[in-house]
Structure formats: structure tokens, C-alpha cells
C-alpha positions as CSV (number, residue, x, y, z in Angstrom):
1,X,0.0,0.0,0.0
2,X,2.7,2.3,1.1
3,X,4.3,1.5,-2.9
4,X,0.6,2.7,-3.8
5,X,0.5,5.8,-2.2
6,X,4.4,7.0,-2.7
7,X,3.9,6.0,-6.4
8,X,0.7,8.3,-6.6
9,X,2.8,11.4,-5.5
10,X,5.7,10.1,-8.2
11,X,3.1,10.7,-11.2
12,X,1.8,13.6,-9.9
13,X,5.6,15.0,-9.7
14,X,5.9,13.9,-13.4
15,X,9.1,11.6,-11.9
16,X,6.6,8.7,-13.2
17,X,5.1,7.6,-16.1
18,X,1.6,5.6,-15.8
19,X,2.3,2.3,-13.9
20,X,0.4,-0.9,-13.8
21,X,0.9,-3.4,-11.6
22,X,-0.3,-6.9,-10.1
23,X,0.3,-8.1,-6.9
24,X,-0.4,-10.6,-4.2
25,X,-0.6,-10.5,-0.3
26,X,1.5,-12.6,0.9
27,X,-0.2,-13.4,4.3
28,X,-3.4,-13.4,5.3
29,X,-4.4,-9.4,5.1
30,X,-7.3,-7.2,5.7
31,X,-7.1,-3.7,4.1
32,X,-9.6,-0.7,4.7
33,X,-10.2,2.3,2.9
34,X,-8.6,5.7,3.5
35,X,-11.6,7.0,4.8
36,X,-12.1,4.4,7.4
37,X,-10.3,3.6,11.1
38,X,-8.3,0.8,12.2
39,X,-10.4,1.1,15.8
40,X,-13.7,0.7,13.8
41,X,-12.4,-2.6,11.5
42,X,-9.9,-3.9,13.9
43,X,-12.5,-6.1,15.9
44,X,-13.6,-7.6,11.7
45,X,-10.1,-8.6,11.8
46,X,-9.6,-12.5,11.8
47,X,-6.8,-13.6,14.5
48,X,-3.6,-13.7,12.8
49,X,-4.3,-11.4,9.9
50,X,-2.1,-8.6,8.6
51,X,-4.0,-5.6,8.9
52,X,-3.2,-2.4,6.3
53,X,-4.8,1.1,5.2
54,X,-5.0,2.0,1.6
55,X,-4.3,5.1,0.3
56,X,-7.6,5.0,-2.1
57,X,-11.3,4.6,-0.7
58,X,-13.8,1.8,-0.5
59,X,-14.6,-0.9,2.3
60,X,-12.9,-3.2,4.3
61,X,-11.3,-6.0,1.7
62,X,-10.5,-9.6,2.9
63,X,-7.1,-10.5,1.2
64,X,-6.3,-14.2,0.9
65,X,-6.6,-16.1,-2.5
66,X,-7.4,-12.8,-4.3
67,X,-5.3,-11.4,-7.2
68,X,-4.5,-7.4,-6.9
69,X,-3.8,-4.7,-9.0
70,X,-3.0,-0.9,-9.2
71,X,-3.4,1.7,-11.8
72,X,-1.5,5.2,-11.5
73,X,-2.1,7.3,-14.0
74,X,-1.9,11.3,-14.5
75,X,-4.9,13.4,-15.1
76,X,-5.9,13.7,-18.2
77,X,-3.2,11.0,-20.0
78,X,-4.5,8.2,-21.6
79,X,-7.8,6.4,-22.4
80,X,-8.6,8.0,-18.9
81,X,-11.9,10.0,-18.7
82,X,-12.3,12.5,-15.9
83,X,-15.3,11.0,-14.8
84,X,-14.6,8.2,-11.5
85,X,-17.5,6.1,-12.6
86,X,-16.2,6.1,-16.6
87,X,-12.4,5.3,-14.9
88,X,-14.4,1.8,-13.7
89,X,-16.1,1.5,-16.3
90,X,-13.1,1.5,-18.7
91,X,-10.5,-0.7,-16.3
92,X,-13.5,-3.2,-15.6
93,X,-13.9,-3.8,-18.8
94,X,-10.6,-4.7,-19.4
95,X,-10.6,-7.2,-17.1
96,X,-13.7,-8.5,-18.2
97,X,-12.8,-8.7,-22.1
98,X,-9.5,-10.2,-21.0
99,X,-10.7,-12.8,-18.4
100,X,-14.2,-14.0,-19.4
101,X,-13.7,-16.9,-21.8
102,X,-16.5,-19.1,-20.3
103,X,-18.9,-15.6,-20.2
104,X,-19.6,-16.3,-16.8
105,X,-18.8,-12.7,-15.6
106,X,-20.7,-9.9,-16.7
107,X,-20.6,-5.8,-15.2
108,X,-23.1,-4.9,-12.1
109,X,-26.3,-2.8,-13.7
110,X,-27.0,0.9,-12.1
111,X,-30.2,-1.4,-10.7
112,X,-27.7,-3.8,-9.1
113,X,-26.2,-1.2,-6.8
114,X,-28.2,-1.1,-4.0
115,X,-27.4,0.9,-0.9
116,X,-25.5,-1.6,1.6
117,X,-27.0,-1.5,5.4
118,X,-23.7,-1.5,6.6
119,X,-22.1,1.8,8.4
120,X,-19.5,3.1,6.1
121,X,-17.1,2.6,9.0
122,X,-17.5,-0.9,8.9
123,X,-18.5,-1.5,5.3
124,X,-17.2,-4.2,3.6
125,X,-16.5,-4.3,-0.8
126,X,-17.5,-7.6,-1.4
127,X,-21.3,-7.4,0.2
128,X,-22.8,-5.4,-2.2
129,X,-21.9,-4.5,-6.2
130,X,-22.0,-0.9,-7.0
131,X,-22.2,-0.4,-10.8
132,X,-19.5,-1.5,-13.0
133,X,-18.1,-3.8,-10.5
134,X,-17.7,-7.9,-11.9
135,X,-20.3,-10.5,-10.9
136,X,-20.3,-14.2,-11.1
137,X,-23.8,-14.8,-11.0
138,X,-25.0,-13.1,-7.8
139,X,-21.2,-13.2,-6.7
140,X,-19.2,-10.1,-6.3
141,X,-15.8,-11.0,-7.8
142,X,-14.3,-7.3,-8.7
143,X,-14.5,-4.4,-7.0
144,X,-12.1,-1.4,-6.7
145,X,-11.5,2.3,-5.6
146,X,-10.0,5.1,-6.2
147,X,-8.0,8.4,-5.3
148,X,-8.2,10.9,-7.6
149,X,-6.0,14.4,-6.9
150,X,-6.1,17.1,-9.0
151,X,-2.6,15.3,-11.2
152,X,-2.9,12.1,-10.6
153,X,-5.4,9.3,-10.2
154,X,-4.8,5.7,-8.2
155,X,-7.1,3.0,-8.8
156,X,-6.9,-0.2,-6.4
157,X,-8.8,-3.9,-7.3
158,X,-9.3,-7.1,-5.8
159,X,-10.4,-9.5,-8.0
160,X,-11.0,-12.7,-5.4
161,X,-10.8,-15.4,-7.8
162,X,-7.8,-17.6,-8.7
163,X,-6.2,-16.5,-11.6
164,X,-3.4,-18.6,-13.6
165,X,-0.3,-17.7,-14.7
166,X,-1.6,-17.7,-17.8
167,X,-4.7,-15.7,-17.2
168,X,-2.1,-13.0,-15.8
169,X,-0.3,-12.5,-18.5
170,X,-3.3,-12.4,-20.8
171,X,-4.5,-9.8,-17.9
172,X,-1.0,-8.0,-18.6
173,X,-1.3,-7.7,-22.6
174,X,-4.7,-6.6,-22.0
175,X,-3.7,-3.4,-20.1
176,X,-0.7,-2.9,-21.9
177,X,-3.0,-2.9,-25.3
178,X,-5.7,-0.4,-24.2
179,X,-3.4,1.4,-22.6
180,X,-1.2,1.7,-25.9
181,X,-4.4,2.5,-28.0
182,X,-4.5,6.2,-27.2
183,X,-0.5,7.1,-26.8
């Protein structure tokens, strides 16, 4: 996370170029978003979990099995739109186009996203979709956040399905394609 948030400040520098990367936890972790407190999530915590604050928004993630990934980019660069909900969209559907072979995963509707009952302190990203995140069936399988400042934008996922090595790298040349397109 702390690579997250020092890499945000990088781009919006100009030191740094638009960075994608993947990554894994590699223990047990639970990370909450930068709006939320470690007194409010701590007692969610499973014994013997890592516990971490991101530097971008959203609920309280449980990281075991789940592949991660971060997008830095600056404002205005890219495929980017200005708009947060079109910056889903757009990174989404990358990972759906690149991912759904079987068509087992589609994009949460506007209708889908249905306020969660949970207090925002304590709110968890996998209970309920808000729109553009992945499903599996019913399932939740993608969500994400983001912090946008005025020269730079971060976006943070958890996709909490196994991927492959080979499914990575397909992941990989995805990004690096759409990325590409617009440069």
C-alpha cells in the first residue's frame, strides 16, 4: 500500500510515467479504505491477519486467494476519462474482455447497486456491487477504488478469484493494449 501511495505522489511530480501493476498479499491481510479507522475494522479482523490502510477509498477488503492490481495514471493521460465512474467502467472492462472466456462474468447494472446496510465505517467491498463492479452470477468478484487528486489518479482492485499464470499474462497484454491505443 505504502508503494501505492508513494507512487501516486511520483506521477503527480511527473518523476513517473503511468504504472500498472499486479500483486499478491503474501499473508493473510485485511485492508480498509482511507476513509475508514483501524479502531472501527480492527474487531472484523480474523486472529492472525495482517492488517493495512489503503491510500484510495472503499470498504474493508479480505485478502487471501485474491489477485490485486494498481493503476496510477496522471490526469488527463490516456484512455482515462475524468469522470470516476467512466475510470471503472473502462479498467472493468478490461478485465472483463480479458478474463471471461467461459462468459460467466458480466458488469453490475445501475439497478444492481443497491445501498449496503452496513455503516461506512464498517462497510465491507464484497457485500454489495455498485455499478460497473464484476459479478459471477450473484457473486461479487471485482471491485475497486480510487483516489483521484487534482494530477494524478490511483485506482486499487481485488479480483477474489484464482487467476493462472496464464490468465495473468493475458491480464498483462490486456492493459498494456488499451493502454497503448490512445498514446
Amino acid at each position: 500500500m505504502r508503494y501505492d501511495a508513494e507512487l501516486l505522489q511520483r506521477v503527480e511530480q511527473g518523476s513517473e510515467t503511468s504504472t500498472l501493476r499486479f500483486f499478491r498479499f503474501s499473508r493473510p491481510t485485511v485492508s480498509y479504505g482511507r476513509l475508514q479507522k483501524l479502531r472501527d475494522v480492527t474487531a472484523l479482523v480474523p486472529t492472525g491477519w495482517e492488517v493495512v490502510q489503503r491510500p484510495t477509498g472503499g470498504g474493508i477488503v479480505f485478502h487471501q486467494d485474491d489477485f490485486c492490481f494498481s493503476l496510477c495514471w496522471k490526469a488527463g493521460s490516456g484512455p482515462m476519462s475524468f469522470r470516476p465512474q467512466e475510470q471503472y467502467r473502462w479498467i472493468h472492462s478490461v478485465v472483463l474482455d480479458a478474463l471471461n472466456e467461459e462468459k460467466r462474468m458480466r458488469m453490475a447494472a445501475c439497478c444492481e447497486a443497491v445501498p449496503s446496510g452496513e455503516r461506512f465505517a464498517v462497510r465491507t467491498c464484497f457485500q454489495n456491487p455498485v455499478r460497473y463492479d464484476l459479478l459471477r452470477g450473484q457473486e461479487k468478484i471485482l471491485g475497486g477504488a480510487l483516489r483521484c487528486t487534482r494530477r494524478a489518479t490511483l485506482y486499487q482492485g481485488a479480483l477474489q478469484i484464482l487467476i493462472s499464470p496464464k490468465q495473468e499474462a493475458h491480464l498483462r497484454a490486456a492493459f498494456s493494449s488499451r493502454l497503448n491505443e490512445n498514446r
